[in-house]
C-alpha positions as CSV (number, residue, x, y, z in Angstrom):
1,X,124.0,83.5,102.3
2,X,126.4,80.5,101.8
3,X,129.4,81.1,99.5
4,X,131.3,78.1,98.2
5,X,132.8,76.3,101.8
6,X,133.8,80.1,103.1
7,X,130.5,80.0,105.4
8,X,127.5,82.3,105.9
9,X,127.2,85.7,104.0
10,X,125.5,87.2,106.3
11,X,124.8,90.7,107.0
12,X,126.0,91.9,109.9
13,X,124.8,95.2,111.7
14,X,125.4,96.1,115.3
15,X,122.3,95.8,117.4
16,X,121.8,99.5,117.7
17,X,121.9,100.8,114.5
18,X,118.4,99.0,113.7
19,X,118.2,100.6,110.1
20,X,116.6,97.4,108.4
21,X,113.3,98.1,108.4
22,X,112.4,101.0,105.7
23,X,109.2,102.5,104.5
24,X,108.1,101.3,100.9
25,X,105.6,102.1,98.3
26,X,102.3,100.1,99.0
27,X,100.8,98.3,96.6
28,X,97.8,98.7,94.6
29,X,96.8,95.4,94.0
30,X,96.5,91.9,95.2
31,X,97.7,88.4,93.8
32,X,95.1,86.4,92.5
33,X,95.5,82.5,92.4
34,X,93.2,82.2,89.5
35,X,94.6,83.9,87.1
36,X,96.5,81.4,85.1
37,X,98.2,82.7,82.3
38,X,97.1,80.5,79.1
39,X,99.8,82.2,76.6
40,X,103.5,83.5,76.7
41,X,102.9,86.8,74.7
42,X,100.2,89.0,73.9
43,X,101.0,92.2,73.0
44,X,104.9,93.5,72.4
45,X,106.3,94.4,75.7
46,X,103.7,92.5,77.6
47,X,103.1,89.2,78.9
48,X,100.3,87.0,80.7
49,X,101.4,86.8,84.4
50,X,99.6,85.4,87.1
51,X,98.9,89.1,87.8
52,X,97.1,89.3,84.5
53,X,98.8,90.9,81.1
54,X,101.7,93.4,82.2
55,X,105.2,94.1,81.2
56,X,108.5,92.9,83.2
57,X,108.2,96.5,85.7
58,X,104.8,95.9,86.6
59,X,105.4,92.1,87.3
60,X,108.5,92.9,89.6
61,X,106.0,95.8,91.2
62,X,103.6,92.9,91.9
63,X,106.1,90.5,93.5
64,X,107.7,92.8,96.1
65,X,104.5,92.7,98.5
66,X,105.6,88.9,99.3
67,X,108.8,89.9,100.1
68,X,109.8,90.5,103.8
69,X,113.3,91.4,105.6
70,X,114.2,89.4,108.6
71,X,116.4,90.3,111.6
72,X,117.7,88.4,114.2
73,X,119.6,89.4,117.4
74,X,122.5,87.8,117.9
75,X,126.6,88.1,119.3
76,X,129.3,87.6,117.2
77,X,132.5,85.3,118.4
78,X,134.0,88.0,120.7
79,X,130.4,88.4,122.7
80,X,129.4,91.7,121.1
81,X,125.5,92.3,120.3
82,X,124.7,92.2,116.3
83,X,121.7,91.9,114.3
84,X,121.2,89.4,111.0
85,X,120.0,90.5,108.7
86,X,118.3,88.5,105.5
87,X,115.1,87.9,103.6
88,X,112.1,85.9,103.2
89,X,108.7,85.4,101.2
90,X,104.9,85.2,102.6
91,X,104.2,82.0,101.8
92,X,100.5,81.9,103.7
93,X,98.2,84.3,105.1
94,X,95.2,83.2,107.0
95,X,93.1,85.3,109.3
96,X,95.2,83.9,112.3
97,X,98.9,84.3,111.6
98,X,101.0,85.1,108.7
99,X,103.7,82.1,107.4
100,X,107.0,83.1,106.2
101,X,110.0,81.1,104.5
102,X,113.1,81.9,104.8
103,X,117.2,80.7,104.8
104,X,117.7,78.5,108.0
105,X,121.3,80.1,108.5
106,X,119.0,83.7,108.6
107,X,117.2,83.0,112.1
108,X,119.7,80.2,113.8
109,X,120.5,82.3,116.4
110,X,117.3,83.2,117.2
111,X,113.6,82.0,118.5
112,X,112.0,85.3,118.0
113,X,113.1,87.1,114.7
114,X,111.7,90.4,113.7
115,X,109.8,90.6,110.6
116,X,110.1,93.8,108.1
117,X,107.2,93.7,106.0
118,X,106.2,95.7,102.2
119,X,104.8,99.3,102.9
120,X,107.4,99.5,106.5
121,X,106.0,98.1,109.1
122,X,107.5,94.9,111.6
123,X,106.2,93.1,113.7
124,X,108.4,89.5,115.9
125,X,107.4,86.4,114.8
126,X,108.5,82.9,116.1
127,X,110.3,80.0,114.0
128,X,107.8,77.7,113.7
129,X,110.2,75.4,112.4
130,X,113.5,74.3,110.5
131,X,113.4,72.2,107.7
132,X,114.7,68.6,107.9
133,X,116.2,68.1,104.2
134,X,116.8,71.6,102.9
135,X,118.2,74.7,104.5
136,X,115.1,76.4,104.7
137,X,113.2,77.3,108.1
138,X,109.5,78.7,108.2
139,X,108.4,81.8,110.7
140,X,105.1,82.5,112.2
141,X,103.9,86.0,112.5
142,X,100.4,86.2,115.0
143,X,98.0,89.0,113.4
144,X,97.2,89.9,116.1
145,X,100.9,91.2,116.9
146,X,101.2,93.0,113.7
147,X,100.1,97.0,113.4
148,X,96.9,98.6,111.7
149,X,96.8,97.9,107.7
150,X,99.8,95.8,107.3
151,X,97.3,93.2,105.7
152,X,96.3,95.5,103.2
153,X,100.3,95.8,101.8
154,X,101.3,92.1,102.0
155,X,100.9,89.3,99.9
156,X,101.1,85.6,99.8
157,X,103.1,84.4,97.0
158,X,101.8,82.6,94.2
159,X,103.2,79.2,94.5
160,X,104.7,77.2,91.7
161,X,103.3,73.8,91.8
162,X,105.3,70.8,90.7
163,X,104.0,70.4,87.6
164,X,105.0,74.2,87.0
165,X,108.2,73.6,88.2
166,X,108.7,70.3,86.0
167,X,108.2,72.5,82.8
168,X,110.8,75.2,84.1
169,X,113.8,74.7,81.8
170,X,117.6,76.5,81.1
171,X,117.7,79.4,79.8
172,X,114.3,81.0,80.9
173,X,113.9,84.4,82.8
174,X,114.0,84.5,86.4
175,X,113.5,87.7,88.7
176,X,115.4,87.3,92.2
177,X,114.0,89.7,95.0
178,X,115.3,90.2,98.3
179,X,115.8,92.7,101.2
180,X,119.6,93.7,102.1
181,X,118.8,96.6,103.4
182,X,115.0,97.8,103.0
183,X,112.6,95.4,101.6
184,X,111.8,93.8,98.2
185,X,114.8,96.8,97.6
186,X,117.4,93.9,95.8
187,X,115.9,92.8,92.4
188,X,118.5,90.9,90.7
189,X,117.0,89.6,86.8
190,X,119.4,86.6,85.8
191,X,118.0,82.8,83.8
192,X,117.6,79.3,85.0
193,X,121.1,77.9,84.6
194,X,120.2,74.0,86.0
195,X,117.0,72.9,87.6
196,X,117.8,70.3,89.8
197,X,121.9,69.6,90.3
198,X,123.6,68.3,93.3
199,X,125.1,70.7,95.0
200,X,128.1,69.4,97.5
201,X,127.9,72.8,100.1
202,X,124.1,71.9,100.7
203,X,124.4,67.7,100.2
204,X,121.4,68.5,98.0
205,X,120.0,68.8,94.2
206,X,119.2,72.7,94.1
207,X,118.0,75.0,91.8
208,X,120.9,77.2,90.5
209,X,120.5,80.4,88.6
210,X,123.1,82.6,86.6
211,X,122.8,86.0,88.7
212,X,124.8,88.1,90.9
213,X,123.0,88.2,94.4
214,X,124.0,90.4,97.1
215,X,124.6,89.1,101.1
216,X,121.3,89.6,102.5
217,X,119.2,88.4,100.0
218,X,119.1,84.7,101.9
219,X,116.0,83.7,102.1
220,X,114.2,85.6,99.3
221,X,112.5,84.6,96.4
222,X,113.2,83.2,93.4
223,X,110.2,84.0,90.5
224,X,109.5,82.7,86.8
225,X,108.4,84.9,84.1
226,X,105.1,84.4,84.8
227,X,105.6,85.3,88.7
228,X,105.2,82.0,90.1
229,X,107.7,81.7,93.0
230,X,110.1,78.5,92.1
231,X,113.4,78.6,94.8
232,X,114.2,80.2,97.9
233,X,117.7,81.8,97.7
234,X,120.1,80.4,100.4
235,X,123.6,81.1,99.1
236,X,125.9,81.2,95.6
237,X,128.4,78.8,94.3
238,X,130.8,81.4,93.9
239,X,129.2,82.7,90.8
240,X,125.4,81.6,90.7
241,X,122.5,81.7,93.0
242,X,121.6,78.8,94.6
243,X,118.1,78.1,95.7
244,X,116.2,75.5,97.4
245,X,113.3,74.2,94.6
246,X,110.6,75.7,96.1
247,X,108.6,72.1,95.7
248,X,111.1,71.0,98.1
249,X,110.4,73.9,100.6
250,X,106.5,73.4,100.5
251,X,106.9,69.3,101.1
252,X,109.1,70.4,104.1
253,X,106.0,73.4,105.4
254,X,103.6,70.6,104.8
255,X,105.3,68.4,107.5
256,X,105.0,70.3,110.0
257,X,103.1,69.6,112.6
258,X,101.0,72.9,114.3
């Protein structure tokens, strides 16, 4: 995680105490693309989601299978074996590999991260690629090297579009998810604070919310009321969240070639 021109916040945990990687509640049910909500409010305490009509609990509860922790091995400036630790959100499943997004600072040390996915297991993956514009890089987990059921307690997450993302404005609810420590554990609620503002650390317009993240929540996901994923966190201006639009990250997973 980036703060102001200090550097990384990463975490930073010595290569043998491997503690990232927690068991989690698995989910009961999956996201669903076609659900598109078609009002704000139905009933007091509940809203349409793209999950259908729920309250704020059962909308976080429905986000955290997209949400992953990622761990790289690495050696800090004195040679001594560490492990990164960050986040990230499934951003594709197919019946070949599983796509990831993440912070590029997360996995910059590494070819081969490991991947902590919802309902405890992991599995390595390899960077598939770095972005070009944004600080975002994209993992690549084979199915075939991940255990028995783990596709039953993930989920992709439901992508805002750019016409979803154009109608975002200040002031509206945001949920922030991440994985410090154990996956989809950091859930930070907070508002969109400006949509698209140039932002000198990362020479870039960025999404900035008002909301106190923790280090280790780089790379995780930024969600709307309605659970649409809109940013990819990747460090703070000292007091906000920053995050890469995630219309930006998806133009940069579209160019890639594989």
């Amino acid at each position: 995680m980036k703060k102001g021109m200090q550097g990384l916040l990463l975490v930073l945990l010595v290569a043998v105490v491997f503690t990232g990687c927690k068991n989690n509640e698995v989910p009961e049910e999956s996201i669903s693309e076609s659900m598109e909500p078609s009002e704000e409010t139905t009933s007091e305490d509940k809203m349409l989601t793209v999950f259908g009509e729920i309250d704020q609990d059962e909308l976080v509860e429905k986000l955290k299978p997209s949400i992953v922790r990622v761990e790289a091995d690495a050696t800090d400036e004195s040679g001594t074996a560490i492990t990164l630790g960050g986040s990230g959100v499934v951003i594709d499943i197919t019946d070949s590999y599983i796509d990831i997004v993440t912070a590029s600072h997360v996995v910059e040390q590494t070819a081969k991260p490991m991947v902590c996915f919802y309902g405890g297991s992991t599995a390595y993956g390899s960077v598939l690629a770095y972005g070009k514009y944004n600080d975002v890089a994209f993992i690549r987990v084979a199915v075939t090297d991940v255990p028995e059921g783990v596709m039953e307690t993930i989920k992709e997450a439901y992508i805002a579009d750019n016409n979803a993302y154009s109608e975002l404005i200040a002031g509206e609810n945001v949920y922030m998810l991440g994985s410090s420590v154990r996956v989809a554990e950091d859930v930070v609620e907070g508002t969109i604070k400006e949509k698209d503002v140039f932002v000198a650390l990362f020479q870039n317009d960025m999404l900035v919310c008002d909301g106190a993240v923790t280090d280790g929540m780089s790379g995780g996901g930024t969600f709307d009321a309605k659970g649409k994923l809109i940013g990819i966190l990747v460090g703070t201006n000292d007091v906000d969240a920053v995050n890469v639009a995630i219309t930006d990250a998806m133009a940069e997973y579209r160019s890639i070639s594989y």
